[in-house]
N, C-alpha and C positions, 0 to 999 in steps of 0.2 A: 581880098588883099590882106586881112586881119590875119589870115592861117598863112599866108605868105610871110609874110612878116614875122608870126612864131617860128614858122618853120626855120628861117633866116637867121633871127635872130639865136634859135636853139643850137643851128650850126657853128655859130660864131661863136659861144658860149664852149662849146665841147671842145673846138678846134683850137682855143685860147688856153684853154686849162691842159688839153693833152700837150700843146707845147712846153708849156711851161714843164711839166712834167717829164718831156722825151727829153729837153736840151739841160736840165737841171739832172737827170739821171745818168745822161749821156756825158755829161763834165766829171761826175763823180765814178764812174766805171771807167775811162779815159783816163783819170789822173790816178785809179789804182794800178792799170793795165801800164802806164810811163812810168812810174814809181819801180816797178815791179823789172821792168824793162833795162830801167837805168843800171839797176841793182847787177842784172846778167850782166849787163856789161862788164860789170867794175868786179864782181867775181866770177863770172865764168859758170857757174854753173847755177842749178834750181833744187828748193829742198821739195818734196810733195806738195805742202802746204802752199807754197808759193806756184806750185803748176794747178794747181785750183782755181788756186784766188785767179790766176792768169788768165784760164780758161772760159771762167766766169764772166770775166771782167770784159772780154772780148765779148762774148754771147751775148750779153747783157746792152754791152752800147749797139753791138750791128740790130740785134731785136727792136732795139726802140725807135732807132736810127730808122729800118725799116715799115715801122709802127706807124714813125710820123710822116711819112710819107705816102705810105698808104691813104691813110687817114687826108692829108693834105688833099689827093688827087681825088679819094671819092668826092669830096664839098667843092673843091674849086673846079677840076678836069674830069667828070664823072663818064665820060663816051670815052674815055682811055679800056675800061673795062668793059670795053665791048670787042676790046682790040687783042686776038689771040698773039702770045701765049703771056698777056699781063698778070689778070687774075689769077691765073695758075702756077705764075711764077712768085708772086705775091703770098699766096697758102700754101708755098714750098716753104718758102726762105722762113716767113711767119712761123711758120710751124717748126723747123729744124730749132731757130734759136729761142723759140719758147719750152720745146723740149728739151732742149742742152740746157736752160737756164734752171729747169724743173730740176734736172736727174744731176747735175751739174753742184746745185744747191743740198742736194743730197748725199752724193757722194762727199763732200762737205763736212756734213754732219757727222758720216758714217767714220770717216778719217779722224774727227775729234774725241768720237766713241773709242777708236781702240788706242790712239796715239794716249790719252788720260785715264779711261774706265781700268781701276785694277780688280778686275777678278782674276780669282788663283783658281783657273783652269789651262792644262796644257794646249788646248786648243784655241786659247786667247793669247798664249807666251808667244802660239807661232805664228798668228793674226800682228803681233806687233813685231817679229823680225822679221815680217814679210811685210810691212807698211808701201813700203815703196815700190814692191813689186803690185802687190792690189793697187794703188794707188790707179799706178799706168794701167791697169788693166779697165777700172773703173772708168775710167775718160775713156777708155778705146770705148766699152760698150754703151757708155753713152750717147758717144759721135753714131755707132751703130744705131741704137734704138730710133735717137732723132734722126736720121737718113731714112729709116724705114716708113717712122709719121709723116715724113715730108713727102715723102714718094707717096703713099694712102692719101694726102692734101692735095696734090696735084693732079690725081685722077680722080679722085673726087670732083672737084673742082672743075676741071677737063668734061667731065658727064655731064653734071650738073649746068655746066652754062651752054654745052649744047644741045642740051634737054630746054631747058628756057629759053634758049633763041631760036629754035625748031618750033617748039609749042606755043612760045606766047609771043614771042619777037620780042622780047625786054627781058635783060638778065635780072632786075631788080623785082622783076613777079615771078619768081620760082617759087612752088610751092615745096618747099624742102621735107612736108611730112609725109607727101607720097614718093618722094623718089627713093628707089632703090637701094641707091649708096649710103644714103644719108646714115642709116639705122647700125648698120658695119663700124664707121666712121667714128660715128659717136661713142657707140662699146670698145671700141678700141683706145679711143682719145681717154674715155673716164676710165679705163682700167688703168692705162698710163700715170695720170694722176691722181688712183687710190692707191697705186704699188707706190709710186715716191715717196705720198703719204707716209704711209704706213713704214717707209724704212726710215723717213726725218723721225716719225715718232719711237720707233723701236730704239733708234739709236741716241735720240735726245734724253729720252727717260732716265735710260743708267747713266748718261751722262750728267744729268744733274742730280741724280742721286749720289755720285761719286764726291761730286763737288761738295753737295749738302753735308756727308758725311765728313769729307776731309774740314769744312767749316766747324763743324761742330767738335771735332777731334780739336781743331788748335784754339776754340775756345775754351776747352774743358783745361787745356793744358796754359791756360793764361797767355796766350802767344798772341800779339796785337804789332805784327810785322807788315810789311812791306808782300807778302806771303798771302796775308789775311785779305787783303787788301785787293790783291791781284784774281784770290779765289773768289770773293765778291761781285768785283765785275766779270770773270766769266758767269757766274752763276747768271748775273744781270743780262749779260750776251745771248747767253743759252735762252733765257725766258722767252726774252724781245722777238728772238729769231723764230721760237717755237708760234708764238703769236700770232706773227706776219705770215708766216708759212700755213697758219690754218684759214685764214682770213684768207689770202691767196689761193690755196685751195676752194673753197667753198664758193668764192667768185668766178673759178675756171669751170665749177661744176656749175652754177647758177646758168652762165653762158651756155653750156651745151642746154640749159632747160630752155632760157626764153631765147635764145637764138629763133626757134619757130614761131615766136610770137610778136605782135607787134606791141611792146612795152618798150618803150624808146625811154625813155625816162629811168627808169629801173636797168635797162642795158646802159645808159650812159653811165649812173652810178658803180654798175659791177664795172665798169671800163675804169673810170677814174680808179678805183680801190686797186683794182688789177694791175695797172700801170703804174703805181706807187711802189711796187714789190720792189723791183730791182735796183733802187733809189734807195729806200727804205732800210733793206737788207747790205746794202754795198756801205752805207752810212754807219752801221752796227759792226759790219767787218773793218771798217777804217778808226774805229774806236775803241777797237778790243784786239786792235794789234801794236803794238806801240812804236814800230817801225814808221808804221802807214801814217798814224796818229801825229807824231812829231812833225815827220816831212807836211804831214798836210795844215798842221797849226803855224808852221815855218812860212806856208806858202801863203796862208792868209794874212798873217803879221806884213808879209813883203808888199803883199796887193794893197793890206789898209795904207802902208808908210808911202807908198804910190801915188795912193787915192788924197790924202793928208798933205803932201808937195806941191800938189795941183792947190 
């Protein structure tokens, strides 16, 4: 009754903090994605940067939106996943907006790189009067890439639990270090998230070296502007973001490790840090854009003078 009881209460533990986490992420990529939204209305069109943040910002809530639900029905309705084609449509959708959120996040970075970074090569001049044509191109092969994970999740997936309900009759005793697919699976998922890597980091670097430099330029020149000011907090932007983005990393890699094992404790911690990302980072973009930043300081003043009338 003792391991009943941790068990229970561990559940209740995880399932309280992942809320808070899905509906607190889910309001803030929500209120970027109607920000954003209003905006089309009222001019009609979209600049890059803003079919980003859009993209994202959608990715980011159906992900979590997703997440918590998941998460809800293994602890409360756990025989749902014995029910074909749940699970498999569960490690689609899962997987689509965790890889849109990955490459997503990166294209991001990459659009900051050439829109700011000035190096004096011809082949950067045409990288920046072509922004917007990369731009679109970058989200198309995005949506590409993650339809391709999602479809390799779903047949996975799809094997996998009826390999387990063939062999053992219980989807939750698969032993996932002999099955077949798994090994595929996994080199595919961790190359996915060492190429983003490695393009947030290629394209982060010069980015705040640019930054660095132009700071140091308008201190040498005595300049303490409005200018100074705004180079600063991107520099602060750029850090935060590089941060979170490795720490997220190293947690999606962590996962493919002890996924085979049973370290529940050490998986619930990479889960928490994991699911902070798209909260974390949408927070950083709502504060280093002054559009987002206003409307949403506007929105809080109106809810405290709300709160305060009561």
């Amino acid at each position: 009754s003792q391991d009943k009881f941790n068990v229970s209460s561990y559940k209740v533990t995880f399932m309280v903090i992942i809320s808070l986490q899905a509906f607190v992420g889910m309001w803030i990529n929500a209120f970027v994605v109607s920000v954003l939204c209003i905006g089309l209305v009222k001019k009609k069109t979209f600049n890059s940067n803003e079919k980003i943040l859009l993209f994202l910002g959608c990715s980011r809530f159906w992900f979590l939106c997703i997440t918590w639900v998941y998460y809800f029905l293994t602890i409360i309705y756990p025989w749902c996943f014995h029910i074909h084609p749940i699970p498999q449509l569960f490690a689609a959708f899962q997987s689509f907006f965790n890889s849109s959120n990955l490459w997503v996040s990166a294209c991001l970075c990459i659009f900051y790189c050439i829109k700011i970074v000035n190096f004096r090569y011809i082949f950067f001049f045409y990288l920046k009067a072509k922004i917007d044509r990369i731009v679109s191109w970058l989200l198309l092969g995005s949506v590409v890439l993650s339809l391709l994970v999602s479809i390799l999740a779903y047949n996975f997936t799809d094997e996998t639990h009826y390999n387990s309900s063939t062999k053992y009759g219980n989807f939750w005793k698969l032993d996932l270090r002999t099955d077949q697919y798994f090994f595929p699976l996994f080199f595919i998922s961790g190359f996915e998230f060492a190429t983003a890597f490695m393009a947030v980091i290629l394209s982060a670097l010069p980015l705040l070296f640019s930054l660095w430099r132009h700071k140091c330029k308008m201190q040498t020149n005595s300049e303490k502007t409005l200018s100074m000011d705004a180079n600063i907090k991107a520099i602060k932007s750029v850090l935060a973001f590089l941060v979170i983005y490795t720490i997220n990393f190293t947690c999606l890699i962590l996962t493919l490790i002890y996924l085979t094992k049973n370290e529940s404790l050490l998986m619930f911690l990479i889960l928490v840090f994991q699911y902070a990302f798209p909260a974390l980072h949408s927070l950083i973009l709502i504060f280093s854009n002054p559009k987002l930043e206003k409307t949403l300081l506007k929105t809080l003043h109106c809810v405290k003078g709300k709160v305060c009338m009561r």
